[in-house]
TORPA-422956 format. One record per residue (C-alpha): residue in one letter; z, x, y. Coordinates in Angstrom, 1 decimal, padded with zeros to 4 digits. Example, Ala and Ser with C-alpha at 12.3 -4.5 7.8 and 13.67 -1.06 7.14 Angstrom:
residues 2
{"A" {007.8 012.3 -004.5}};
{"S" {007.1 013.7 -001.1}};
//
This chain:
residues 349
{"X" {-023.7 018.4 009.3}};
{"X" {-027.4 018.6 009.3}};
{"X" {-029.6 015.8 008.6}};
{"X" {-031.9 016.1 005.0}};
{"X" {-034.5 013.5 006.1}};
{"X" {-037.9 015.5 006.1}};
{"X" {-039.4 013.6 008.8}};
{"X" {-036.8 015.5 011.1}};
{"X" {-038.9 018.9 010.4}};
{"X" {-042.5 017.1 011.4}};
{"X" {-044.2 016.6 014.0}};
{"X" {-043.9 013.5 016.1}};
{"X" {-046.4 010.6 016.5}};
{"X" {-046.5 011.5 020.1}};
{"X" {-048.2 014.7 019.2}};
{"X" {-050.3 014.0 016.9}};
{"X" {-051.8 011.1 019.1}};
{"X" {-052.1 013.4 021.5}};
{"X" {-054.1 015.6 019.6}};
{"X" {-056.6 013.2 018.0}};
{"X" {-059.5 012.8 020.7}};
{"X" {-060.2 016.5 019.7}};
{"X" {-059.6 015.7 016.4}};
{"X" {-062.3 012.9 016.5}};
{"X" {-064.8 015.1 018.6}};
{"X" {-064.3 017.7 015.8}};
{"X" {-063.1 020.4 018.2}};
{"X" {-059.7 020.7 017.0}};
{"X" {-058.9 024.2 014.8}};
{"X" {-058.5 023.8 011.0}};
{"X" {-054.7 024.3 011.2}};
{"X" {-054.4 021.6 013.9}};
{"X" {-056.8 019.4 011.9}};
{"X" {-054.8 019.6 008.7}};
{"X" {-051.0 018.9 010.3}};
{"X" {-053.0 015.3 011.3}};
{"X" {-054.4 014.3 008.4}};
{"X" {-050.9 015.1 006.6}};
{"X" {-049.4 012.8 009.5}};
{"X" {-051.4 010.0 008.9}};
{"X" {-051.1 009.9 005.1}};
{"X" {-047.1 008.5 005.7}};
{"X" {-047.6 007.2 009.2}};
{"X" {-049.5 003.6 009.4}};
{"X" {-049.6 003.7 012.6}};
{"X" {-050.5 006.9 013.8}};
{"X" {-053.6 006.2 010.8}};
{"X" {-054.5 002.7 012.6}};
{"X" {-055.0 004.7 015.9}};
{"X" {-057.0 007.0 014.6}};
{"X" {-059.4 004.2 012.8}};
{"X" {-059.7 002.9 015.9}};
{"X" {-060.5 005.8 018.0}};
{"X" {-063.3 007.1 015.4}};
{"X" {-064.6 003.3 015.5}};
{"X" {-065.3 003.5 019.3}};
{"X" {-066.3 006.8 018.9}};
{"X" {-069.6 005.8 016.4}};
{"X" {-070.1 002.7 018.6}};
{"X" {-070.3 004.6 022.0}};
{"X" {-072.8 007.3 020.1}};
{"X" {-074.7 004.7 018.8}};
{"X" {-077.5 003.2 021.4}};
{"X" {-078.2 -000.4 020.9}};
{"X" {-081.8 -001.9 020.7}};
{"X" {-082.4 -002.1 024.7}};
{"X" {-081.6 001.5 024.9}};
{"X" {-083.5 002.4 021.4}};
{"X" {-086.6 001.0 023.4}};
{"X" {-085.7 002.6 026.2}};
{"X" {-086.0 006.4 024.7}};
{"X" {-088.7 005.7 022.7}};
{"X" {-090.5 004.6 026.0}};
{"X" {-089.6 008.0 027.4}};
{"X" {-091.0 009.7 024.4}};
{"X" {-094.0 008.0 024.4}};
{"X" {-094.2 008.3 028.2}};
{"X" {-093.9 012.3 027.7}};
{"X" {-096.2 012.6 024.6}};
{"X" {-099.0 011.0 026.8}};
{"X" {-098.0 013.0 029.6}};
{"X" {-098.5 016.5 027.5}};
{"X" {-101.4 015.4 026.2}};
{"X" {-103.3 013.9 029.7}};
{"X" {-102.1 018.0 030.3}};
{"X" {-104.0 019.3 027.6}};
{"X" {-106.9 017.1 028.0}};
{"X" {-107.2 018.1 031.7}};
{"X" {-107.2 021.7 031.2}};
{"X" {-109.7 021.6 028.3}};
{"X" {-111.9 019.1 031.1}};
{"X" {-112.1 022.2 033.6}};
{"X" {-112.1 024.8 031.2}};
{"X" {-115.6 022.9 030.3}};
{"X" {-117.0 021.9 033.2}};
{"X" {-116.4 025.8 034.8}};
{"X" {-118.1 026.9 031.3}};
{"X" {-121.1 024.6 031.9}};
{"X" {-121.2 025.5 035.7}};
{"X" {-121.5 029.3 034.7}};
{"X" {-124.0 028.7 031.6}};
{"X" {-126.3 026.6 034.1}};
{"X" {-126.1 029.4 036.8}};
{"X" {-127.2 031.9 034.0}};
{"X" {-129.5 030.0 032.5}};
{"X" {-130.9 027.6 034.5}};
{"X" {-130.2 028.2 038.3}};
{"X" {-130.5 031.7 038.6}};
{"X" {-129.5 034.0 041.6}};
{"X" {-131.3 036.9 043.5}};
{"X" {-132.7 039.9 041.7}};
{"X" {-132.9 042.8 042.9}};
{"X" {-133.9 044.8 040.0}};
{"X" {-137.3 046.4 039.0}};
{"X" {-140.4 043.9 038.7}};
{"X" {-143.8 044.0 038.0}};
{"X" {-145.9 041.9 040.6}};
{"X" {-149.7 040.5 041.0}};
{"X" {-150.3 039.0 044.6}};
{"X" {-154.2 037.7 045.1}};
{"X" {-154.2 037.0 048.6}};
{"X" {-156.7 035.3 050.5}};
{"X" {-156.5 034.5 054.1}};
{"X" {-153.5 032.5 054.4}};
{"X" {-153.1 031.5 050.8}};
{"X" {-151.6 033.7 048.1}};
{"X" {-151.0 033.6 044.2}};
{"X" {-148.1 035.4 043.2}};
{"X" {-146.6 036.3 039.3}};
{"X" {-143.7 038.1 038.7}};
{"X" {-141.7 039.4 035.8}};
{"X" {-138.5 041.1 035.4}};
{"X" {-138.7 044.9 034.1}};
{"X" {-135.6 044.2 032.5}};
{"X" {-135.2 041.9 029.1}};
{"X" {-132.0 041.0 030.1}};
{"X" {-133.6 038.9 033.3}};
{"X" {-136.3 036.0 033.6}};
{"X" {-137.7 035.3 036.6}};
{"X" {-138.0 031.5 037.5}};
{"X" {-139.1 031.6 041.1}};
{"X" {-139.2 033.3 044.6}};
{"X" {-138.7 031.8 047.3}};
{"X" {-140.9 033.2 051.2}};
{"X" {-141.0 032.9 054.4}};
{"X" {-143.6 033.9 057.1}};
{"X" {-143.3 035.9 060.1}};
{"X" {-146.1 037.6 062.6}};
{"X" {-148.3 037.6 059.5}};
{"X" {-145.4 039.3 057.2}};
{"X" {-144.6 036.9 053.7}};
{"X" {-140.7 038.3 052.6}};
{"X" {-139.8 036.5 049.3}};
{"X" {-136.4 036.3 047.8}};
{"X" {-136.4 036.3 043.9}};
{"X" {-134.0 034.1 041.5}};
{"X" {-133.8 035.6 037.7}};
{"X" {-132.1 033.7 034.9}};
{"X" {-131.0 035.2 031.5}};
{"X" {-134.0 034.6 028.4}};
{"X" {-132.9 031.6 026.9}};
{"X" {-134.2 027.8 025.7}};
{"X" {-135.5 026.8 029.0}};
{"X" {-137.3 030.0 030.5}};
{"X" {-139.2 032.6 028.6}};
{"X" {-139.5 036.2 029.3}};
{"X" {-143.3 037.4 030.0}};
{"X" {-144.7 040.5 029.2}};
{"X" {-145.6 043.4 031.5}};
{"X" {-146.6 047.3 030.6}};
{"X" {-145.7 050.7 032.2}};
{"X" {-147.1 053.8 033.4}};
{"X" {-146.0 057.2 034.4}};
{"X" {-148.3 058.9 036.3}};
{"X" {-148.9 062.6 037.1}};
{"X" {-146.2 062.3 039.8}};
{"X" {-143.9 061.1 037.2}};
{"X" {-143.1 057.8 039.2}};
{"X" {-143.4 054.9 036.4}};
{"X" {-145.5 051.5 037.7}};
{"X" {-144.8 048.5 036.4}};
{"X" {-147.9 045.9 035.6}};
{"X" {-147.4 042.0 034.4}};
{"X" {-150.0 041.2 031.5}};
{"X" {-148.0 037.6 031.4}};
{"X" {-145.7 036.7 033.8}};
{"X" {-142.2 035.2 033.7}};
{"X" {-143.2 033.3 036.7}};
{"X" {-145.9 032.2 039.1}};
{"X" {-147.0 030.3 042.2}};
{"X" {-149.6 029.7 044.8}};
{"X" {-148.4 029.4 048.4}};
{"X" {-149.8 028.6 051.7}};
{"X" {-149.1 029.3 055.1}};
{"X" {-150.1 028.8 058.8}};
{"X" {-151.5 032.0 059.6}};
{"X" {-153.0 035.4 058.0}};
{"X" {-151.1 037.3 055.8}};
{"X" {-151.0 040.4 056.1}};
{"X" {-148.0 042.1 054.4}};
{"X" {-146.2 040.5 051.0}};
{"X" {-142.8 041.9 050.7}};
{"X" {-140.7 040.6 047.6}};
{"X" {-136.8 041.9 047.5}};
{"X" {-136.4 045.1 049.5}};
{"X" {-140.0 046.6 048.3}};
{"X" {-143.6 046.2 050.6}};
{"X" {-146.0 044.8 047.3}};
{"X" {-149.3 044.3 049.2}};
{"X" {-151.0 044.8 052.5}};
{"X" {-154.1 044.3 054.4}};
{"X" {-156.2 043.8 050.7}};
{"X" {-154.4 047.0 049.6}};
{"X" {-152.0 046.7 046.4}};
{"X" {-149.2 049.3 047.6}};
{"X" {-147.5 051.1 044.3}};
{"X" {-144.4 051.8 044.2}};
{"X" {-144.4 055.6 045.1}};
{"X" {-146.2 054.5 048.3}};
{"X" {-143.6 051.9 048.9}};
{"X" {-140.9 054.6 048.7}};
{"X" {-142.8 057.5 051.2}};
{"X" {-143.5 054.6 053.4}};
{"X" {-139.6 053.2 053.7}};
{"X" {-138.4 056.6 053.6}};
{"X" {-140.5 057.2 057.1}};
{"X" {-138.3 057.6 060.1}};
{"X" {-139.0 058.6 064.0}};
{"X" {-137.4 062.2 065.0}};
{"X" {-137.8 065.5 062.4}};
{"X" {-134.1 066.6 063.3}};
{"X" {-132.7 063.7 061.2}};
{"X" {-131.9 066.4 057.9}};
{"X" {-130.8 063.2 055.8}};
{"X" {-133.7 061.3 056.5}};
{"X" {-135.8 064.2 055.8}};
{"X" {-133.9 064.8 052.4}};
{"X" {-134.7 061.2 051.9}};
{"X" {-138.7 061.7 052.2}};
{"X" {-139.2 064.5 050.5}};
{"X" {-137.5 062.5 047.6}};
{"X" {-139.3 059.8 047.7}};
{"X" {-142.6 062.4 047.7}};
{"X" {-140.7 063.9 044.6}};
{"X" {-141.6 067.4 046.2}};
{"X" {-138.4 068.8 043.8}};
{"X" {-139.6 067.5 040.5}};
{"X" {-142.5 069.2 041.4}};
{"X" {-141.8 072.2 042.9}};
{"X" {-138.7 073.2 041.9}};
{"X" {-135.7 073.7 044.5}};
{"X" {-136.3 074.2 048.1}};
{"X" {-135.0 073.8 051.5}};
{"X" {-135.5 073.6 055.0}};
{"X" {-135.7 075.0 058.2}};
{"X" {-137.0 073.0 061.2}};
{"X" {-137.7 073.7 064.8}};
{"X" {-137.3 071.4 067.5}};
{"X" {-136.4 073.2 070.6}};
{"X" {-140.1 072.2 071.6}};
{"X" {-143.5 070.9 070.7}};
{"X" {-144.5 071.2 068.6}};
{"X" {-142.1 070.2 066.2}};
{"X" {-142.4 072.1 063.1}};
{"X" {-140.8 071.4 059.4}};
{"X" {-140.8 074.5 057.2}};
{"X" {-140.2 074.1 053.6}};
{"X" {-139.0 077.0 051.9}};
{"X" {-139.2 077.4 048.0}};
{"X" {-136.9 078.7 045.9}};
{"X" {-139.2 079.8 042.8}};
{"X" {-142.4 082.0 042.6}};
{"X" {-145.2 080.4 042.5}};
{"X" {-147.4 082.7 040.8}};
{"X" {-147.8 080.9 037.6}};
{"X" {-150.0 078.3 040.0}};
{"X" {-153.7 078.8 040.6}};
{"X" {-154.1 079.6 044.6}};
{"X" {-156.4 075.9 044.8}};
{"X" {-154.0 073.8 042.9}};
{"X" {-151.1 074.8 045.5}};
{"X" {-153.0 074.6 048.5}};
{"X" {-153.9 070.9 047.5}};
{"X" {-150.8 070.2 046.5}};
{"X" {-149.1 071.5 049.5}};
{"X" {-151.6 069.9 052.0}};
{"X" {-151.2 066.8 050.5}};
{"X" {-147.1 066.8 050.7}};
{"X" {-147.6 068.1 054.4}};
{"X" {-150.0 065.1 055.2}};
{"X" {-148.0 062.6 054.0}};
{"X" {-144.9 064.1 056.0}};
{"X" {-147.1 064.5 059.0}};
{"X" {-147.7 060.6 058.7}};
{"X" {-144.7 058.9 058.0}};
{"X" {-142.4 061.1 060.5}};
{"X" {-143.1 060.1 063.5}};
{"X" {-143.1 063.4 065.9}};
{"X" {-143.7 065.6 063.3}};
{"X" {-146.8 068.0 064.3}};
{"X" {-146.5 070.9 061.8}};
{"X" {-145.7 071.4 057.8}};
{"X" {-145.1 074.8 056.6}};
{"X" {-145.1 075.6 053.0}};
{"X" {-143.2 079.5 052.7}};
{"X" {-142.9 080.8 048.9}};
{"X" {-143.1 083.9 046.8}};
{"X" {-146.4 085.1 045.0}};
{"X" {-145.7 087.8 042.5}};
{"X" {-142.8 088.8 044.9}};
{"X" {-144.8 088.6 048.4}};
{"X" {-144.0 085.9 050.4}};
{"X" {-146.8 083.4 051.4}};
{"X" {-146.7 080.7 054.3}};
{"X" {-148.9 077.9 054.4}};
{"X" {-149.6 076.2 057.9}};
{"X" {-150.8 072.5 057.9}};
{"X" {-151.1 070.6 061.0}};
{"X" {-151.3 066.7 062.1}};
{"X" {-155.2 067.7 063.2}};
{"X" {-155.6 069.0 059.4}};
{"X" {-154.2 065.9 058.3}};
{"X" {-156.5 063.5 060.3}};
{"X" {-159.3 065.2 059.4}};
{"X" {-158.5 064.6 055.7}};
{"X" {-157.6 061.1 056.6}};
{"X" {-160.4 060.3 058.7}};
{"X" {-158.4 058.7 061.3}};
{"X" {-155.1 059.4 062.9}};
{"X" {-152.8 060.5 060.4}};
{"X" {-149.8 059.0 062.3}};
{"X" {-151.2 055.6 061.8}};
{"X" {-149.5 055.6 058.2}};
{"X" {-146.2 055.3 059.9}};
{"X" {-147.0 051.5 060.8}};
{"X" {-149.4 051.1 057.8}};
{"X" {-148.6 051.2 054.3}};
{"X" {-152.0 050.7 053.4}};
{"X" {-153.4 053.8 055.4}};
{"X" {-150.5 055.6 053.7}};
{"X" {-151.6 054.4 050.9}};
{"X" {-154.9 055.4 051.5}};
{"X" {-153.7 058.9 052.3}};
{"X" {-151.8 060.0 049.4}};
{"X" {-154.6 058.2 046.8}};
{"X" {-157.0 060.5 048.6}};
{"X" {-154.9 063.4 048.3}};
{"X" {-153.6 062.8 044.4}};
{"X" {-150.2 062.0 045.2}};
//
């Protein structure tokens, strides 16, 4: 005979005790969740167990005050922590921005750019101003030192701002098309003194002044272009642009013979020259040759070959032409930019 009580069909308390720690941490499925809250409606006891268990639940979730202070400590803690972070950052950040705005502006570093110079020297004291070619650049100050009568100075430029003003210069382009650079104000100047004569001012990489002769800049180029031996081809492609014997006579090239003295440098152009008056191209070929003969140092002979309404013309020009024209021996203007300079001023270069 089968029993008729319902609680025969249900589930025991053994079950559903069981099954209420995930019922309390809420991880129990709704089906499971519902068969336990139907259990506890009839069964007191099962009910007072579960009370009890969601009663320690809340009281082990909740922190008391020691342990409230405790965390906010530790957020505290980390909120300064970030923010000591932040500030630290920022710090560098501002200290490398004002380390690279006071090396702009204020420090400076070497220039090598284009300047315009005035050097008065006398004896073993000089005054010196110099100012940048460039607006971006302000020159605040070159420092020299002396050797065997040779002043070298190093230049600093800063960008234009609050603390150094730019000063003025003008340029020319001569006939040679070379442009010169000349300070009416300059962005910077000094007078300096040493222990003995001066008698070469070199600023940067370019010669500025020797032995009471301001050198220009196209004279500075011939005379740094000047090497020993003819046979070095780049060297000599190096002279004759530094001469600027292209610009002015059109393409060309070379043909050189140095089996045996004398060494001779034949320059061949490409383009007739007939459109030239016989006298201009003679001067301007004796005055390219000269300065050649000069600066290289066993060079004895510079031949000019060209076309003249289709016949071909050579002119010969030797290191005895060119002392003549000088006035003293022409291959002093290897050692001396100033007898260079002297040279190609004579001869309209």
């Amino acid at each position: 005979m089968k029993s008729t009580d319902k609680r025969d069909n249900r589930i025991t308390c053994e079950v559903i005790q069981d099954l209420m720690p995930s019922y309390v941490d809420g991880l129990a499925s709704e089906s499971t969740a519902r068969l336990i809250e139907e259990h506890i409606r009839d069964c007191a006891e099962c009910r007072a167990m579960l009370e009890n268990m969601q009663a320690d639940g809340q009281a082990a979730q909740t922190p008391d005050d020691r342990d409230r202070k405790e965390i906010d400590f530790l957020r505290k803690s980390r909120k300064k922590g970030r923010r000591a972070v932040v500030l630290g950052v920022l710090l560098t950040l501002l200290i490398a921005a004002a380390a690279v705005c006071a090396k702009q502006f204020v420090i400076g570093s070497e220039y090598r750019g284009e300047m315009g110079c005035d050097i008065n020297v006398n004896g073993k004291t000089m005054d010196v101003g110099v100012t940048a070619a460039d607006s971006m650049h302000v020159i605040n100050g070159v420092d020299f030192t002396m050797q065997d009568g040779v002043a070298r100075g190093t230049v600093k430029a800063v960008k234009p701002g609050i603390y150094h003003s730019s000063g003025t210069f003008s340029n020319t382009t001569g006939e040679d098309g070379v442009t010169s650079f000349e300070a009416v104000t300059c962005d910077w100047s000094s007078t300096f003194s040493f222990d003995e004569e001066i008698r070469e001012v070199w600023i940067g990489d370019r010669l500025y002044w020797t032995n009471g002769r301001d050198i220009s800049a196209k004279v500075a180029a011939v005379y740094g272009a000047g090497h020993d031996f003819v046979g070095d081809a780049p060297a000599n492609g190096a002279s004759i642009t530094a001469l600027g014997l292209t610009e002015d006579l059109g393409s060309l090239y070379s043909e050189l013979e140095t089996d045996k003295e004398p060494y001779i440098w034949t320059i061949i152009l490409d383009e007739d020259q007939a459109k030239y008056k016989p006298e201009y191209l003679e001067k301007r070929f004796a005055g390219y040759a000269y300065a050649l003969i000069g600066t290289v140092g066993n060079l004895s002979e510079v031949d000019f070959r060209y076309t003249e309404d289709g016949k071909t013309v050579v002119k010969k020009f030797t290191a005895e032409d060119a002392t003549e024209f000088l006035g003293r021996d022409i291959k002093e203007c290897r050692g001396d930019a100033g007898a260079l300079s002297e040279l190609m001023e004579k001869a309209g270069l």
